[in-house]
ZADO-1210 file (C-alpha; in nm, 4 decimals, padded with zeros to 6 digits):
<atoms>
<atom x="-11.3222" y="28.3200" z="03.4999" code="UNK" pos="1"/>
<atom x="-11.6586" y="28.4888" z="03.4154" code="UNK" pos="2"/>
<atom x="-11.6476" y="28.7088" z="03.6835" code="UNK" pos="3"/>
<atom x="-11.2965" y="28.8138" z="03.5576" code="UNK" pos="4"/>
<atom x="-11.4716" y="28.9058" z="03.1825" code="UNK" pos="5"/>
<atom x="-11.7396" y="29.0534" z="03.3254" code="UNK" pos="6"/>
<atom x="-11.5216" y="29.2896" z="03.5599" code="UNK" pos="7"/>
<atom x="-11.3677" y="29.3905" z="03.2478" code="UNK" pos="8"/>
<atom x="-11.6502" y="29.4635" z="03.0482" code="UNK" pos="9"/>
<atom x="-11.6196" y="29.1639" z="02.8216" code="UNK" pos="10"/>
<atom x="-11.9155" y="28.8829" z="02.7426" code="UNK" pos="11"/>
<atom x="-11.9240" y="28.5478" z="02.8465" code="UNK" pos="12"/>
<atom x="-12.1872" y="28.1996" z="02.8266" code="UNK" pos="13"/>
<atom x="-12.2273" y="28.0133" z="03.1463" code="UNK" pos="14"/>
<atom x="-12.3849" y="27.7009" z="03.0449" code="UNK" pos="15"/>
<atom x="-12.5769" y="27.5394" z="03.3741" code="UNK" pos="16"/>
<atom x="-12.5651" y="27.1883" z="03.4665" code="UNK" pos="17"/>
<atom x="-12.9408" y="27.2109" z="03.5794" code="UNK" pos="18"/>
<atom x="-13.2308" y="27.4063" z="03.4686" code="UNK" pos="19"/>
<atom x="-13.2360" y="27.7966" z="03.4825" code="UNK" pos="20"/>
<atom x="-13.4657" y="27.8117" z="03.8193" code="UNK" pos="21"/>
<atom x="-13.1996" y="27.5672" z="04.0240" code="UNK" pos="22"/>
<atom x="-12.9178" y="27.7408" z="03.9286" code="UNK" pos="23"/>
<atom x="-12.6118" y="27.6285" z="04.1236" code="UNK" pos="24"/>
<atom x="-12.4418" y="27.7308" z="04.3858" code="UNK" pos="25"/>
<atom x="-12.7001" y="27.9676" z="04.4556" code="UNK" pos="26"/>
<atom x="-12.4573" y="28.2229" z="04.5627" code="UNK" pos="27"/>
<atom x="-12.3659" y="28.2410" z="04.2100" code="UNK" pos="28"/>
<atom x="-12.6982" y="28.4612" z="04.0749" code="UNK" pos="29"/>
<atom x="-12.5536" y="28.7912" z="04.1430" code="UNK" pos="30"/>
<atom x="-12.3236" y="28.6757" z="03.8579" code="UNK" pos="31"/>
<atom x="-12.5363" y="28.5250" z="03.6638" code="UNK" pos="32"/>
<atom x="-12.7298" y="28.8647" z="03.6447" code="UNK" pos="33"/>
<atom x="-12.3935" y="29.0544" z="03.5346" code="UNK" pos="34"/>
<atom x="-12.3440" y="28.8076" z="03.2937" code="UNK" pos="35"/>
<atom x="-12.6676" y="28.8669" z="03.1201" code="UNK" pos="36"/>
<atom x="-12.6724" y="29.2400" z="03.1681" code="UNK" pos="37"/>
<atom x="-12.2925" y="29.2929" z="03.0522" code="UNK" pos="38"/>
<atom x="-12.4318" y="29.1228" z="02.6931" code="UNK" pos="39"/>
<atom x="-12.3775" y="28.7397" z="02.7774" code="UNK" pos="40"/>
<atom x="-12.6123" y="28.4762" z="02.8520" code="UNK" pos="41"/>
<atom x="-12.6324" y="28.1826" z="03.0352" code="UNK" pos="42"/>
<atom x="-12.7891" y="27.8698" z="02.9251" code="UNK" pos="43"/>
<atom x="-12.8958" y="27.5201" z="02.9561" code="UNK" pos="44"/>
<atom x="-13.0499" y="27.2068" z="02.7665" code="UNK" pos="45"/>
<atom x="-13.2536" y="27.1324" z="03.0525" code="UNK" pos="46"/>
<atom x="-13.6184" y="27.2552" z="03.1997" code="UNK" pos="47"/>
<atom x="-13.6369" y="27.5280" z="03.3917" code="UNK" pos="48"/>
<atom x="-13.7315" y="27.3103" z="03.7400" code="UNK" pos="49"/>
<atom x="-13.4451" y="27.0895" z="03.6326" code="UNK" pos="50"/>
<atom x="-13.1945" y="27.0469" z="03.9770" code="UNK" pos="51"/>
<atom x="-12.8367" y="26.9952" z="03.9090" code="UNK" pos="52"/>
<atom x="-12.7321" y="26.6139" z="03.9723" code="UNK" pos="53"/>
<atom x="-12.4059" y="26.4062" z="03.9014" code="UNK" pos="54"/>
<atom x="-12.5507" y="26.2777" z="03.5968" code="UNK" pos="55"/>
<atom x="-12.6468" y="26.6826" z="03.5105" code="UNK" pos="56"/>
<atom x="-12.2835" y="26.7920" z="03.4801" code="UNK" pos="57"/>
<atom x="-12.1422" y="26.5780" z="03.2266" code="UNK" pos="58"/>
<atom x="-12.3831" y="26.7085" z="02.9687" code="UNK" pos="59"/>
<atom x="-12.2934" y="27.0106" z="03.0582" code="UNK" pos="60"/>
<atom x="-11.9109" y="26.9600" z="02.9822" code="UNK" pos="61"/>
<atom x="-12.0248" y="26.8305" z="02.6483" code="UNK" pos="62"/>
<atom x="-12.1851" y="27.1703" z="02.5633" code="UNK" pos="63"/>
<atom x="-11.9084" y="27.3587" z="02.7077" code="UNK" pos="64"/>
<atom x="-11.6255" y="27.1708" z="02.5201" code="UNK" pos="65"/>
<atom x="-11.9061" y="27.2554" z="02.2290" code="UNK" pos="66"/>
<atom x="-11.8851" y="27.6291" z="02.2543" code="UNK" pos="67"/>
<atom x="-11.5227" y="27.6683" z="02.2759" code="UNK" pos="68"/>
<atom x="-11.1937" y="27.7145" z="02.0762" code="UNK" pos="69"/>
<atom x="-10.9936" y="27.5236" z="02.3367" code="UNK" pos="70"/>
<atom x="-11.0646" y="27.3810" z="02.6761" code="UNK" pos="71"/>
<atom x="-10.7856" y="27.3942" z="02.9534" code="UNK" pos="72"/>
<atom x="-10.7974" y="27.2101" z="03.2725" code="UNK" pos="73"/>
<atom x="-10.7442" y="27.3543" z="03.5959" code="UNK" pos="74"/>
<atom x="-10.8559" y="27.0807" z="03.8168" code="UNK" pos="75"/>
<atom x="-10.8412" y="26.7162" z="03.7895" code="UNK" pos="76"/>
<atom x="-10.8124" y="26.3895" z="03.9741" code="UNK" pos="77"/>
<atom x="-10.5233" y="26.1833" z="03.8792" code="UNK" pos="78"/>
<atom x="-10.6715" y="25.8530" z="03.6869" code="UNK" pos="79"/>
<atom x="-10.5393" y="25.4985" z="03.8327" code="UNK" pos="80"/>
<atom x="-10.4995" y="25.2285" z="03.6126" code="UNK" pos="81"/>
<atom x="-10.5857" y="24.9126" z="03.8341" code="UNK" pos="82"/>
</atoms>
């Protein structure tokens, strides 16, 4: 989805879940640099030397679901009630 705004000149917010010198996947800093060039910015709570964990993500979702008008889900296991 970012690199969809970004290909059409629009601005986005990537929020990490780790700190701006672990960013993750790697592969993903060529975007991360269009991002902030096109006029975005991408951002986290955490240090710098932060690395993304299990526990890392879920804060993340919080400031995502934070920063937008509505949330859809693409993706998602199927909860089992036991």
């Amino acid at each position: 989805a970012h690199g969809a705004v970004v290909a059409e000149g629009g601005r986005t917010v990537g929020v990490l879940g780790g700190g701006h010198d672990r960013l993750f996947p790697k592969a993903h800093e060529r975007l991360a640099e269009a991002i902030v060039k096109g006029g975005g910015a991408i951002v986290s709570e955490l240090a710098p030397e932060t690395n993304p964990s299990r526990g890392t993500f879920p804060r993340r979702n919080r400031l995502v679901s934070g920063l937008s008008d509505a949330t859809v889900v693409v993706e998602a296991d199927v909860e089992v009630a036991h």
